[in-house]
Each structure stands twice: as structure tokens, then as C-alpha cells.
Biotite code that builds the C-alpha atoms (Angstrom):
import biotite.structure as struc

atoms = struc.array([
    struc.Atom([0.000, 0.000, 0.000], chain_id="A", res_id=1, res_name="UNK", atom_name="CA", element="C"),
    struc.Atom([1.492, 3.505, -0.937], chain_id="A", res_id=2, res_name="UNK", atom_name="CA", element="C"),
    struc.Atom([1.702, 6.495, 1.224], chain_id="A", res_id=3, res_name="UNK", atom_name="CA", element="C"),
    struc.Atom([-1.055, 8.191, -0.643], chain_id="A", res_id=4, res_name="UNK", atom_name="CA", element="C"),
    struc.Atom([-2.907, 5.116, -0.097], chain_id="A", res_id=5, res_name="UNK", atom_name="CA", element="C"),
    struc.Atom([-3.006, 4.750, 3.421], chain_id="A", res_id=6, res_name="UNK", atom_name="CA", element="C"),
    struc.Atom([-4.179, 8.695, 3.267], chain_id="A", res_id=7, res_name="UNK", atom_name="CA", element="C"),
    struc.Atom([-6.993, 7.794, 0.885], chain_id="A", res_id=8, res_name="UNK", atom_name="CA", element="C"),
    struc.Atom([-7.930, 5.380, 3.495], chain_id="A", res_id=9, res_name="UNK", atom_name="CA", element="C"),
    struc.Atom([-7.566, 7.630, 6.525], chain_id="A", res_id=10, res_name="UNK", atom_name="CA", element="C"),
    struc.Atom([-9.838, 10.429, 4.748], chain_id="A", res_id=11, res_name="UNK", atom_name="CA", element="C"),
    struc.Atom([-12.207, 7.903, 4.155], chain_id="A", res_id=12, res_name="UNK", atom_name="CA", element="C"),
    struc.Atom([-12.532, 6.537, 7.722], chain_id="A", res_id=13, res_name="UNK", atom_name="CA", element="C"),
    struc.Atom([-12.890, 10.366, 8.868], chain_id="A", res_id=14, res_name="UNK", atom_name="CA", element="C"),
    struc.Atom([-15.052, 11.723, 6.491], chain_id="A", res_id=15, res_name="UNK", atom_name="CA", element="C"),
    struc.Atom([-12.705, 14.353, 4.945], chain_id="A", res_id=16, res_name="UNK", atom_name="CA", element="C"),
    struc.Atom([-14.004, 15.189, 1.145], chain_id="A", res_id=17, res_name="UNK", atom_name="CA", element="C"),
    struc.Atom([-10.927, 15.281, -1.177], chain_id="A", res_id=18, res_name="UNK", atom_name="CA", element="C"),
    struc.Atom([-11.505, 16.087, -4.585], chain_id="A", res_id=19, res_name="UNK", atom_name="CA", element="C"),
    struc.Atom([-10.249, 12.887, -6.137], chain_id="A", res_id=20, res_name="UNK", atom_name="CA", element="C"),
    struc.Atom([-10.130, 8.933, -4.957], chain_id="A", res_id=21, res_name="UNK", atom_name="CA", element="C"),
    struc.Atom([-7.442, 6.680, -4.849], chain_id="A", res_id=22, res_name="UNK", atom_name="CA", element="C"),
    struc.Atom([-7.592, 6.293, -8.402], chain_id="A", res_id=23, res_name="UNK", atom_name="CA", element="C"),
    struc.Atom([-7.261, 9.866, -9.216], chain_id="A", res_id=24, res_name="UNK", atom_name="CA", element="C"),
    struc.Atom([-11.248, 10.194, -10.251], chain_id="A", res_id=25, res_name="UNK", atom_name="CA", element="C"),
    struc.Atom([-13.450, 13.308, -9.150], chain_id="A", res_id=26, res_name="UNK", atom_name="CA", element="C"),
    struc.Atom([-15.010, 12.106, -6.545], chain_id="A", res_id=27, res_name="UNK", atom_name="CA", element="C"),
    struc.Atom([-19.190, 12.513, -6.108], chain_id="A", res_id=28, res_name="UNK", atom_name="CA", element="C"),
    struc.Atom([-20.292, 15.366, -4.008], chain_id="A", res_id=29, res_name="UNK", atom_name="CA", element="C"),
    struc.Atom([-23.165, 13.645, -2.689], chain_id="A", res_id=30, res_name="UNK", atom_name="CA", element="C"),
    struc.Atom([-22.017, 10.287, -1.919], chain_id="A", res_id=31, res_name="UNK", atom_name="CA", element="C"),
    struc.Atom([-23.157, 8.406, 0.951], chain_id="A", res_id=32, res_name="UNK", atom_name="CA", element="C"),
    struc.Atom([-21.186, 7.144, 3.740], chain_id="A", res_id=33, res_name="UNK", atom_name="CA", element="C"),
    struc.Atom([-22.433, 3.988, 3.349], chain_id="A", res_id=34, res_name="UNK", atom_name="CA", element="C"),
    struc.Atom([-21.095, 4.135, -0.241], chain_id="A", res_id=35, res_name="UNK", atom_name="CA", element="C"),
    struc.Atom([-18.138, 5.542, 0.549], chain_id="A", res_id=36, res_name="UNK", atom_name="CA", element="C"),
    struc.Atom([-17.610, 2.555, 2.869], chain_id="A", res_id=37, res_name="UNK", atom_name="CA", element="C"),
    struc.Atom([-18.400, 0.544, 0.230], chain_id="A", res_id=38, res_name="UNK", atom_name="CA", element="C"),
    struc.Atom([-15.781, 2.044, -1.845], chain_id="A", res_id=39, res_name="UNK", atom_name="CA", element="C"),
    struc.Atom([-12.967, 1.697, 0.553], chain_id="A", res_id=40, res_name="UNK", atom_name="CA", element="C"),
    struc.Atom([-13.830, -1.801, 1.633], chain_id="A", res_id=41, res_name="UNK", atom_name="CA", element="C"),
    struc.Atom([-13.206, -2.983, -2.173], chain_id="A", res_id=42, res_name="UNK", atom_name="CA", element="C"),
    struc.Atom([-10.211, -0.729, -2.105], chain_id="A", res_id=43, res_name="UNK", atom_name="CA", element="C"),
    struc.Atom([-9.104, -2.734, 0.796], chain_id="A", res_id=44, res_name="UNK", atom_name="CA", element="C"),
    struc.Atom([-9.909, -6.145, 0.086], chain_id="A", res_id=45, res_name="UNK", atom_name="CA", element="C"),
    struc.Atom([-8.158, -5.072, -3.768], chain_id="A", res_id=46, res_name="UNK", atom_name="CA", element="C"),
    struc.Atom([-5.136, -4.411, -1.495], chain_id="A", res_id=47, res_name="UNK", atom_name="CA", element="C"),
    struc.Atom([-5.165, -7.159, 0.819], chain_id="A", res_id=48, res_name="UNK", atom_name="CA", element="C"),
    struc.Atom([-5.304, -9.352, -2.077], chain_id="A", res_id=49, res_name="UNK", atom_name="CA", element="C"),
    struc.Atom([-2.833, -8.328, -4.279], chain_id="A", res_id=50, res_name="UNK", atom_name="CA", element="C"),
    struc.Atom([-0.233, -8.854, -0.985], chain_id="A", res_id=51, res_name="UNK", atom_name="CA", element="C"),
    struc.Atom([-1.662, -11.907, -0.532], chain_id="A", res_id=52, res_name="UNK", atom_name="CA", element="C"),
    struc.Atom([-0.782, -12.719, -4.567], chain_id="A", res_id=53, res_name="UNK", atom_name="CA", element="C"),
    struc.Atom([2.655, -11.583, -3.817], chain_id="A", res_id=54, res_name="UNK", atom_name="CA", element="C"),
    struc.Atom([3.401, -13.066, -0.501], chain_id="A", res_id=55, res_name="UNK", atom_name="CA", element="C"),
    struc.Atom([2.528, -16.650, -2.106], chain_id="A", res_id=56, res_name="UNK", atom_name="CA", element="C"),
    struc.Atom([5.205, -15.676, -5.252], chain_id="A", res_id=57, res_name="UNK", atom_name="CA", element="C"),
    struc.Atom([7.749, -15.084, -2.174], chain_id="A", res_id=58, res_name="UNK", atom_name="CA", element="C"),
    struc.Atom([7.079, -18.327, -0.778], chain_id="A", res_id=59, res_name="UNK", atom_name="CA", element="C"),
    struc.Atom([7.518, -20.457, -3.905], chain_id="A", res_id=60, res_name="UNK", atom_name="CA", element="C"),
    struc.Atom([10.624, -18.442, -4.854], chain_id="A", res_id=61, res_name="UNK", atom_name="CA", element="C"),
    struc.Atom([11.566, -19.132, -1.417], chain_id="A", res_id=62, res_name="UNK", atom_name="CA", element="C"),
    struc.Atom([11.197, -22.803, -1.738], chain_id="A", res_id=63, res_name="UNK", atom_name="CA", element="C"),
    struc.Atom([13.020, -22.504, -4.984], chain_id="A", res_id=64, res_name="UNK", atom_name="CA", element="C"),
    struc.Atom([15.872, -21.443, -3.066], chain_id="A", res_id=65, res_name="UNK", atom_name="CA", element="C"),
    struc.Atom([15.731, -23.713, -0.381], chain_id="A", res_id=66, res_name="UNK", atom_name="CA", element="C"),
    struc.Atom([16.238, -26.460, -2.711], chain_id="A", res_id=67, res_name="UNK", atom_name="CA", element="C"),
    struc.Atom([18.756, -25.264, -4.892], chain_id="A", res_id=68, res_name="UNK", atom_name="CA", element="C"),
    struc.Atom([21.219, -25.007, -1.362], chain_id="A", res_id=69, res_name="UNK", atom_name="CA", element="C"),
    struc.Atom([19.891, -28.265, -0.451], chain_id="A", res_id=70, res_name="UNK", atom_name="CA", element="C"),
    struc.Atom([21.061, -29.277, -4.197], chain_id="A", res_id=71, res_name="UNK", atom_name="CA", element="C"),
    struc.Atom([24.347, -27.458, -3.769], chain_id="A", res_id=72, res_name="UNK", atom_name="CA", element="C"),
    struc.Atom([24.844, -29.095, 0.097], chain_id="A", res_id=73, res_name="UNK", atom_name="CA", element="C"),
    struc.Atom([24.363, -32.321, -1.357], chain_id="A", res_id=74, res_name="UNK", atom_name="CA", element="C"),
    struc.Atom([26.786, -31.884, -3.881], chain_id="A", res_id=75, res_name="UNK", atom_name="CA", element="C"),
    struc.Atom([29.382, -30.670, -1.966], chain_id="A", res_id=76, res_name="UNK", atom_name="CA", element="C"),
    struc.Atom([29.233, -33.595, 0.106], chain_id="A", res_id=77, res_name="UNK", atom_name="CA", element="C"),
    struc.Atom([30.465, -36.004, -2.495], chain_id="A", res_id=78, res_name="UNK", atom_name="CA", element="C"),
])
């Protein structure tokens, strides 16, 4: 989550009316809270699972390592 992000979300929770959203679009005068809730819950959830998406690449690159020095151990043993 970017800096900017974490602001978008902090507005959000407090009510503050920016002029643009997270995406850089106007925002709507009259939205609702509960729309605006609505809004930053996707945002959220968007976030949380893209970092979920990369924390799974880390772990397979991860046991991608772990073998290759398991490989390399082996090897160096005979």
C-alpha cells in the first residue's frame, strides 16, 4: 500500500471530502457514507489481495531457493 494510499484510506474513515479517490477520479459530491464505505472496503480487500498474490510468489521463490542449497549441500558432500 502507498503512502497516498493509506491517506486515501484515513480520509475515508474520517469523512474528509478530497476532490479525487485513490484512483485519481473526481469524486461525487453527494455520496453516501455507506457508499463511501463501500468504496474503501473494495479498495481494501483489492489491497489485501494483491499482498496476498505476492506473498505466495515469495514463498515459492523461497522454496526454490531452499532447494537449490539443499542441491548445492548435497553436492558438496560427495
Amino acid at each position: 500500500m502507498q503512502p497516498n494510499s493509506f491517506r486515501f484510506v484515513n480520509n475515508c474513515l474520517v469523512g474528509f471530502q478530497a476532490t479525487v479517490d485513490e484512483f485519481g477520479e473526481p469524486l461525487v459530491k453527494n455520496e453516501s457514507d455507506s457508499d463511501r464505505m463501500m468504496r474503501l472496503s473494495t479498495y481494501v480487500m483489492n489491497e489485501y489481495d494483491d499482498r496476498l498474490q505476492e506473498v505466495e510468489r515469495y514463498k515459492v521463490r523461497f522454496q526454490e531457493n531452499k532447494r537449490l542449497m539443499d542441491d548445492a549441500k548435497k553436492k558438496s558432500k560427495v
